[in-house]
N, CA, C and O atoms as CSV, one atom per row, in Angstrom:
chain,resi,resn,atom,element,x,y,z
A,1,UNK,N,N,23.028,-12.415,13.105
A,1,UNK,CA,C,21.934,-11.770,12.387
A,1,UNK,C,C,21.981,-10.275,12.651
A,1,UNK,O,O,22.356,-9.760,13.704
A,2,UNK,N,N,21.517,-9.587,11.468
A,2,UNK,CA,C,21.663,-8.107,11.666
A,2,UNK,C,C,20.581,-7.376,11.808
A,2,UNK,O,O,20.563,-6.183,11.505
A,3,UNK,N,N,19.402,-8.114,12.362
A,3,UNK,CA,C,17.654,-7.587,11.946
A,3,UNK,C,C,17.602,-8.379,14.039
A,3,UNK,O,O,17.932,-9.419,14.609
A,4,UNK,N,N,16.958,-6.999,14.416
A,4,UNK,CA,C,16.446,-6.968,16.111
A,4,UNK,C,C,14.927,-7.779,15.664
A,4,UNK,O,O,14.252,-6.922,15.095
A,5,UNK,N,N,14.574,-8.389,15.688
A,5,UNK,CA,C,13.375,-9.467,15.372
A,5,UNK,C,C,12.065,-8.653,16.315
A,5,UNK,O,O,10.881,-8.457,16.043
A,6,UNK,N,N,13.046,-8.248,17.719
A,6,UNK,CA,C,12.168,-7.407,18.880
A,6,UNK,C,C,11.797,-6.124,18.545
A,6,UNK,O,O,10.761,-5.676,19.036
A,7,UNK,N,N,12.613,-5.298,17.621
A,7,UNK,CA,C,12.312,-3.832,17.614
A,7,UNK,C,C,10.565,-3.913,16.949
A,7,UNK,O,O,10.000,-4.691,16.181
A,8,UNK,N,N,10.194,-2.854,17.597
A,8,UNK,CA,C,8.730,-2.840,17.101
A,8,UNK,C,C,8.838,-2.026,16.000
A,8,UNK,O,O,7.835,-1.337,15.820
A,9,UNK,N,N,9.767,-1.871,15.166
A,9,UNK,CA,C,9.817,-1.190,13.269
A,9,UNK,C,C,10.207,-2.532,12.831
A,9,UNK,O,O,10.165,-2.647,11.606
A,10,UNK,N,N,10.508,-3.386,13.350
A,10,UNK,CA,C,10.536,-5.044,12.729
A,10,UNK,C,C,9.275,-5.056,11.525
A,10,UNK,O,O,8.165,-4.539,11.650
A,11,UNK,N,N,9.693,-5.650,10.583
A,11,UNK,CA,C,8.421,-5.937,9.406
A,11,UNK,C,C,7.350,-4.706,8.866
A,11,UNK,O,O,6.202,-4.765,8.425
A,12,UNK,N,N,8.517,-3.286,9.177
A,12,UNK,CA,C,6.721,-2.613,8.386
A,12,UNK,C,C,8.185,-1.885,7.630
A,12,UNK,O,O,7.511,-1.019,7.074
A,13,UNK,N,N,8.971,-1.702,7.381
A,13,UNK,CA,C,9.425,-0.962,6.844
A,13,UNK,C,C,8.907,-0.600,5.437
A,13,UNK,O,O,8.891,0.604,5.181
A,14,UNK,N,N,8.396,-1.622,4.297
A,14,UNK,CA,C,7.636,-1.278,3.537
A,14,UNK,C,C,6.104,-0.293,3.764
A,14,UNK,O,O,5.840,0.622,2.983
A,15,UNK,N,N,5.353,-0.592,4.734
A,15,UNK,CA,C,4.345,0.225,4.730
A,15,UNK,C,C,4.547,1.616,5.217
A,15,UNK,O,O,3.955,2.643,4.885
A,16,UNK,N,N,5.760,1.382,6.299
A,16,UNK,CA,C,5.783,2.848,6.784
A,16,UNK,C,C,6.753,4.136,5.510
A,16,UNK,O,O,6.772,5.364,5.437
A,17,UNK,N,N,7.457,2.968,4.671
A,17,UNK,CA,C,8.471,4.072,3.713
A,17,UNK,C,C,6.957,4.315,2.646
A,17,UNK,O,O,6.830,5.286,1.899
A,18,UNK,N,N,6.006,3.294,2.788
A,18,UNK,CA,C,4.710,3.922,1.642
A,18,UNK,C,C,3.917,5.173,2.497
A,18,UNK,O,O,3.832,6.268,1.941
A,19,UNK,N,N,3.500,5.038,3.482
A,19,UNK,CA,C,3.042,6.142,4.316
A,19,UNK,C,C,3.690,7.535,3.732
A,19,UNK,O,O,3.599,8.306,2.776
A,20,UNK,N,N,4.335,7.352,4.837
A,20,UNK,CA,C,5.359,8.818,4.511
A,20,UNK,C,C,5.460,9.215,3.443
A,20,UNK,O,O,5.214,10.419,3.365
A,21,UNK,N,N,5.827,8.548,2.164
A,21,UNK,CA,C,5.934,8.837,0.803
A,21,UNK,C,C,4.577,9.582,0.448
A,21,UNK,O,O,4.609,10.496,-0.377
A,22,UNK,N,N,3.376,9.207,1.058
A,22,UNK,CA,C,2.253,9.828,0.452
A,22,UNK,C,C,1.993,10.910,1.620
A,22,UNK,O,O,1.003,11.567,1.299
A,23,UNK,N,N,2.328,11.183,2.411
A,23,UNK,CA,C,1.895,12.036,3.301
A,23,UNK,C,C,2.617,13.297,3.006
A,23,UNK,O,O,2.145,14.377,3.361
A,24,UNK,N,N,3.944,13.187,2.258
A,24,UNK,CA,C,4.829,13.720,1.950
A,24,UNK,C,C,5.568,13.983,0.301
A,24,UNK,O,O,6.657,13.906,-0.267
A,25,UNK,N,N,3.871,14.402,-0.013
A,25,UNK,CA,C,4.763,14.411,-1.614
A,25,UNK,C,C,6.248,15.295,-2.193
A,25,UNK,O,O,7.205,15.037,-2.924
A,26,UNK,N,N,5.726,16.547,-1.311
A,26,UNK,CA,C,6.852,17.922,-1.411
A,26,UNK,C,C,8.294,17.542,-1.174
A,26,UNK,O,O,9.243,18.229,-1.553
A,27,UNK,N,N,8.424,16.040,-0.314
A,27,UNK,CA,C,10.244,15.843,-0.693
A,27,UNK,C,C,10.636,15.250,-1.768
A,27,UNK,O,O,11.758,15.046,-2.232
A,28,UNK,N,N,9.264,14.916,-2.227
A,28,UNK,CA,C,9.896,13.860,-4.268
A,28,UNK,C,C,11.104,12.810,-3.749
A,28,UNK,O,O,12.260,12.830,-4.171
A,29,UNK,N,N,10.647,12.019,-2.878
A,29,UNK,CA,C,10.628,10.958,-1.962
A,29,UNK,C,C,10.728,9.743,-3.167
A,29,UNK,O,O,9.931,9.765,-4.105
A,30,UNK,N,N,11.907,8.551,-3.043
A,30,UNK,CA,C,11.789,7.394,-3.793
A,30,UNK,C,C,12.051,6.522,-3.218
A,30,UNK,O,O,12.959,6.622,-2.393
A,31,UNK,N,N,11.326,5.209,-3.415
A,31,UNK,CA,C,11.501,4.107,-2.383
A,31,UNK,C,C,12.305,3.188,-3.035
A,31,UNK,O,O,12.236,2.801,-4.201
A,32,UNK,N,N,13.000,2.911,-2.241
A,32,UNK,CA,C,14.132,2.140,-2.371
A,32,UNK,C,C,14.561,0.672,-1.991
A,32,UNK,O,O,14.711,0.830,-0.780
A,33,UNK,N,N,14.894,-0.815,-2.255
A,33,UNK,CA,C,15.204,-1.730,-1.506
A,33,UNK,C,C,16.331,-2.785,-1.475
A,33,UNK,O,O,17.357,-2.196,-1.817
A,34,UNK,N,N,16.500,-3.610,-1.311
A,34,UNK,CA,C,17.771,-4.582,-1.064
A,34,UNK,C,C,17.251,-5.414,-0.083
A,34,UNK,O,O,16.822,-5.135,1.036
A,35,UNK,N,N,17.375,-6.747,-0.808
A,35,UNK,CA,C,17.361,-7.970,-0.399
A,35,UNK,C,C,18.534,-8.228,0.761
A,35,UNK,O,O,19.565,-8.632,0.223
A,36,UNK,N,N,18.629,-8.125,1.933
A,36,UNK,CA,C,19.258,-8.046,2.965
A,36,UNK,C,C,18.890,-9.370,4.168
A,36,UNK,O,O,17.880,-9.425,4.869
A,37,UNK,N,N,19.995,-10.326,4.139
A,37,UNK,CA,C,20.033,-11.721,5.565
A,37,UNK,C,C,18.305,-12.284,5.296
A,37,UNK,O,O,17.441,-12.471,6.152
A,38,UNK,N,N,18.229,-12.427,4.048
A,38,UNK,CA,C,16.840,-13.224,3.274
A,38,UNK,C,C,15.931,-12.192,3.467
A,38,UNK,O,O,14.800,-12.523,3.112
A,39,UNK,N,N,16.030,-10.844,3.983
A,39,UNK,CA,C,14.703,-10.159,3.745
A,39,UNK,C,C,14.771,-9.057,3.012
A,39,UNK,O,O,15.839,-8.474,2.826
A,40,UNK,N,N,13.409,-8.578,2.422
A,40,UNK,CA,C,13.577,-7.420,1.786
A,40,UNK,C,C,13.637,-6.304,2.465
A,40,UNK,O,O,12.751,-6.237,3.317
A,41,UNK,N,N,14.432,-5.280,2.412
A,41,UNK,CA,C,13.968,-3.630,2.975
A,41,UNK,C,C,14.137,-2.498,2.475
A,41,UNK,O,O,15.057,-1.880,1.939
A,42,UNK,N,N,12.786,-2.285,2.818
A,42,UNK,CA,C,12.475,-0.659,1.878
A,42,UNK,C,C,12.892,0.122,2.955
A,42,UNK,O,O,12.986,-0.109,4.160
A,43,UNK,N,N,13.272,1.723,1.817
A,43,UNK,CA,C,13.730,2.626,2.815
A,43,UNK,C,C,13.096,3.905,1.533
A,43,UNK,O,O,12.530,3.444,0.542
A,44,UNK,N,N,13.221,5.187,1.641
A,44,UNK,CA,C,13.166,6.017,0.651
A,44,UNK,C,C,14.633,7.138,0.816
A,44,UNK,O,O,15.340,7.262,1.816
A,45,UNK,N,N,14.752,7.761,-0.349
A,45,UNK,CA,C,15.665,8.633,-0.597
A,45,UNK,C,C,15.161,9.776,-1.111
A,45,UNK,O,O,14.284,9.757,-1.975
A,46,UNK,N,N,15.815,11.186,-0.487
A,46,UNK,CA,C,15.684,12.052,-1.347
A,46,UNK,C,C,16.319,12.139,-2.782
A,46,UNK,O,O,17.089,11.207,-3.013
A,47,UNK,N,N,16.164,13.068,-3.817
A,47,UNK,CA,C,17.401,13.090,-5.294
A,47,UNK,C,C,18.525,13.423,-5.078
A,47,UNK,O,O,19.345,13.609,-5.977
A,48,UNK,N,N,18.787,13.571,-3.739
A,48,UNK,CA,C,20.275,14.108,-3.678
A,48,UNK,C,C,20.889,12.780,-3.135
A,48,UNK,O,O,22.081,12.496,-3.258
A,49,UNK,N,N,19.855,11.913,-2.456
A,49,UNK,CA,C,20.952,10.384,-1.854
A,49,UNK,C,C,20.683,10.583,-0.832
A,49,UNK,O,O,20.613,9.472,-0.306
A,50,UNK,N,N,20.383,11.578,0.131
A,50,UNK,CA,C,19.869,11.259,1.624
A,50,UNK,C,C,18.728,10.626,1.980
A,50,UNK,O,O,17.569,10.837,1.621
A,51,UNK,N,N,19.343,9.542,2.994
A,51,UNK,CA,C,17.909,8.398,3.326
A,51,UNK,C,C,17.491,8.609,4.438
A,51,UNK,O,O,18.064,9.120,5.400
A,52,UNK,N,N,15.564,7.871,4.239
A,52,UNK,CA,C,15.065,8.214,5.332
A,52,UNK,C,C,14.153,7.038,5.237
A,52,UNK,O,O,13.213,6.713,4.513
A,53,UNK,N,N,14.962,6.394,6.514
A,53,UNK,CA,C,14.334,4.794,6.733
A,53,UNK,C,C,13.556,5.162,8.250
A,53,UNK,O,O,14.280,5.340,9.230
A,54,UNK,N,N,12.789,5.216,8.321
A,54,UNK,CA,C,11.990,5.489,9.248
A,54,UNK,C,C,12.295,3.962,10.174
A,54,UNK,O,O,12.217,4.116,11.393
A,55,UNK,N,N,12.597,2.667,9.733
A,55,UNK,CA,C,12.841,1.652,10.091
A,55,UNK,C,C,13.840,1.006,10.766
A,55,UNK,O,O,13.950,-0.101,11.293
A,56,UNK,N,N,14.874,2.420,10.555
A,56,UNK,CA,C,16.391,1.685,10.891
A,56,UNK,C,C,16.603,1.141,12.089
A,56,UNK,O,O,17.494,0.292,12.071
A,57,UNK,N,N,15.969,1.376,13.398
A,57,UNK,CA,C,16.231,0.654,14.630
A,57,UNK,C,C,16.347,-0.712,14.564
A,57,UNK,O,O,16.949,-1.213,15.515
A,58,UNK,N,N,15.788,-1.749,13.387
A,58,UNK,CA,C,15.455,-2.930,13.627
A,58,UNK,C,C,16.806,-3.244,13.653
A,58,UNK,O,O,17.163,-4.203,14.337
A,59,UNK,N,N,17.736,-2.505,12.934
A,59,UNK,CA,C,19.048,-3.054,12.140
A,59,UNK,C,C,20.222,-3.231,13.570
A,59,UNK,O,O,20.243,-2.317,14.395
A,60,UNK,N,N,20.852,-4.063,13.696
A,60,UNK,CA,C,21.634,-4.212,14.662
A,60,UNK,C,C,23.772,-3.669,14.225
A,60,UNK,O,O,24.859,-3.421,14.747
A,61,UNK,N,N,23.250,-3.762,13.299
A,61,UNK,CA,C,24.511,-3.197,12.275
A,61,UNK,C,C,24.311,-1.895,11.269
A,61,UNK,O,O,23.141,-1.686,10.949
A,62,UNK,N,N,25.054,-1.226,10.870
A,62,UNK,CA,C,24.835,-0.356,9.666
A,62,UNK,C,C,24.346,-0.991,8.370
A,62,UNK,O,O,25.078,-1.816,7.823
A,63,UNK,N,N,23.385,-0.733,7.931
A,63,UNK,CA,C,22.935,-0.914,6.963
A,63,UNK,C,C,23.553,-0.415,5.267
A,63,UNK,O,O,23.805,0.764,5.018
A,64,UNK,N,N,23.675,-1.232,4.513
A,64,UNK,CA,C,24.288,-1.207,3.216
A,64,UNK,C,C,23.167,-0.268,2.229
A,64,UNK,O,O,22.432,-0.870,1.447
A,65,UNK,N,N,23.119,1.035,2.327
A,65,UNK,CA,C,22.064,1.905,1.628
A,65,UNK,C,C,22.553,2.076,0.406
A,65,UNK,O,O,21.789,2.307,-0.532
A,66,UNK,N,N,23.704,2.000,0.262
A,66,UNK,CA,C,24.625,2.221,-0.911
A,66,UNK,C,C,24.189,0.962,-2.231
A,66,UNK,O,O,24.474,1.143,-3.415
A,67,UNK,N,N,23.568,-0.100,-1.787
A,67,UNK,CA,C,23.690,-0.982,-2.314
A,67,UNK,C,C,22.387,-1.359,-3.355
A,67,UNK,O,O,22.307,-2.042,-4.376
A,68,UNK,N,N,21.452,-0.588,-2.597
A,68,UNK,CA,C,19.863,-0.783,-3.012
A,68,UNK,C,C,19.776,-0.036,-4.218
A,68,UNK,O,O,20.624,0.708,-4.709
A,69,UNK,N,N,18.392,-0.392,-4.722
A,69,UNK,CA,C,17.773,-0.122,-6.082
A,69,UNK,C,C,16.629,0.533,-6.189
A,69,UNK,O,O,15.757,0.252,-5.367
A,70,UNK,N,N,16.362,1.514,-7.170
A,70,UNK,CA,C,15.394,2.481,-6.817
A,70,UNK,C,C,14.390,1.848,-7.875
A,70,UNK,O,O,14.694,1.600,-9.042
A,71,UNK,N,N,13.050,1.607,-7.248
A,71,UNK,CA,C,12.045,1.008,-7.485
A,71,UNK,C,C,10.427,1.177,-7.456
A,71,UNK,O,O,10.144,0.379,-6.563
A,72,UNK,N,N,9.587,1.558,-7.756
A,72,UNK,CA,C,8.409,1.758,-7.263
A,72,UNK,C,C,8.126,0.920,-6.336
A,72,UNK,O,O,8.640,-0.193,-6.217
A,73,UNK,N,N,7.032,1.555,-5.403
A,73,UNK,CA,C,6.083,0.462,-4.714
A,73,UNK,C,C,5.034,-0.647,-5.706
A,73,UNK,O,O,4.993,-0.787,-6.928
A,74,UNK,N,N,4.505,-1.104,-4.966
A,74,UNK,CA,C,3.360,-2.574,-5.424
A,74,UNK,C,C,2.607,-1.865,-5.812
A,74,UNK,O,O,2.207,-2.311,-6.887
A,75,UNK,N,N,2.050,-0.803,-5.531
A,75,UNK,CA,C,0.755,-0.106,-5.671
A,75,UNK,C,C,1.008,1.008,-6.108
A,75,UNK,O,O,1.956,1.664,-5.675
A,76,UNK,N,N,-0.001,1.541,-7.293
A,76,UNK,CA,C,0.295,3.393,-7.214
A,76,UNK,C,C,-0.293,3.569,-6.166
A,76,UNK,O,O,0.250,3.415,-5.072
A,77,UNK,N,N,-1.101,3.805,-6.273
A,77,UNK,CA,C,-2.319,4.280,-4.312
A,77,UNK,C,C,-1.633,4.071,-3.394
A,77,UNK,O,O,-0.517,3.600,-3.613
A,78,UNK,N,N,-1.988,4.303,-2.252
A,78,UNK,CA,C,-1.259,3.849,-0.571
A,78,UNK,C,C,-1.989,2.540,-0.725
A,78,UNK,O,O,-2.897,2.292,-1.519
A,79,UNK,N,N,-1.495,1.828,0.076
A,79,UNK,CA,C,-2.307,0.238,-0.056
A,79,UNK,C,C,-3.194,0.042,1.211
A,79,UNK,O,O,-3.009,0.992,1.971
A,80,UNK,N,N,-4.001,-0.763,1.655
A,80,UNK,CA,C,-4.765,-0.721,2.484
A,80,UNK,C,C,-3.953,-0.290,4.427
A,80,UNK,O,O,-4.517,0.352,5.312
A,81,UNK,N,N,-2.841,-0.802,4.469
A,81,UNK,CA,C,-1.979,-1.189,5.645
A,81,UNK,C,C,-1.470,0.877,5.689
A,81,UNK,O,O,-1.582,1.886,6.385
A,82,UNK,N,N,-1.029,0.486,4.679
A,82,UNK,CA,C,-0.537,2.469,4.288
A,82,UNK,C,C,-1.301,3.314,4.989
A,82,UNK,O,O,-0.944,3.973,5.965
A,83,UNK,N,N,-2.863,3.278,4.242
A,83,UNK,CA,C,-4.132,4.272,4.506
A,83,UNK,C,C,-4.167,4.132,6.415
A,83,UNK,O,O,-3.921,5.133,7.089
A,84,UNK,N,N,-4.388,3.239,6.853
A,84,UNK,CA,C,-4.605,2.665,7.994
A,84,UNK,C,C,-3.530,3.678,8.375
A,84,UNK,O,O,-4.032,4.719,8.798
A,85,UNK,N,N,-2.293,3.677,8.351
A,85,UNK,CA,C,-1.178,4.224,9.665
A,85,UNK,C,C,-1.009,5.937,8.592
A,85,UNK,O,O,-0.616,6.854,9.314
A,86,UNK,N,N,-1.179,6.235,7.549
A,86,UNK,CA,C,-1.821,7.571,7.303
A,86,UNK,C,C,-2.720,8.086,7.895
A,86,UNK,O,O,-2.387,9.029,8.613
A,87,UNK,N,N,-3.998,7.763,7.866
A,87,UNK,CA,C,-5.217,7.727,9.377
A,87,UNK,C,C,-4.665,8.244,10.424
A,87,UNK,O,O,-4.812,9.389,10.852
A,88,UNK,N,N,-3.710,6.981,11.050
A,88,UNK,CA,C,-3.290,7.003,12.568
A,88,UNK,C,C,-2.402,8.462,12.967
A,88,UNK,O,O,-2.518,9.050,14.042
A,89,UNK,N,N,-1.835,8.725,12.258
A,89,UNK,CA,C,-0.925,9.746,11.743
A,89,UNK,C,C,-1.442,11.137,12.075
A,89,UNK,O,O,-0.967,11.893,12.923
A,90,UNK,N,N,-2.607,11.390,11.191
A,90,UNK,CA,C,-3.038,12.837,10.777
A,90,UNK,C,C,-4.135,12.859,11.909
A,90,UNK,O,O,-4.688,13.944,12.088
A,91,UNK,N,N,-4.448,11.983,12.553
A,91,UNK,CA,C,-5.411,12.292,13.891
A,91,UNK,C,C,-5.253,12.416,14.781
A,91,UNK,O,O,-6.189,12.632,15.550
């Protein structure tokens, strides 16, 4: 398996690539994902192709960034989990 189950960025990679994305409009930030060893993971990209997975520790291998699809989030808004670690963030 290529996912640390232990790393504590385990399972938020979606909320934390939504965070940042809104905390951070000025990099024109796109979130990105791929169905990866049955799970999904978001990451975002700048327009030039440089990524910024705030998540990557979980990964025990290099991750296939090359492979993913550029996608909106679930939500236009930050979603409730988002707002929460935006909060945590700016205080």
């Amino acid at each position: 398996m290529a996912v640390n189950k232990q790393d504590p960025m385990y399972g938020l990679c979606y909320v934390m690539s939504e965070a940042f994305m809104h905390l951070h409009p000025q990099f024109e930030l796109r979130p990105y994902r791929l169905r990866y060893y049955g799970v999904t993971h978001w990451w975002l990209q700048t327009p030039e192709g440089r990524v910024v997975d705030l998540t990557a520790s979980q990964y025990t291998r290099p991750f296939p960034y090359h492979r993913g699809q550029c996608g909106g989030f679930l939500t236009k808004a930050p979603s409730k989990r988002a707002r929460a670690i935006m909060w945590a963030l700016v205080l």
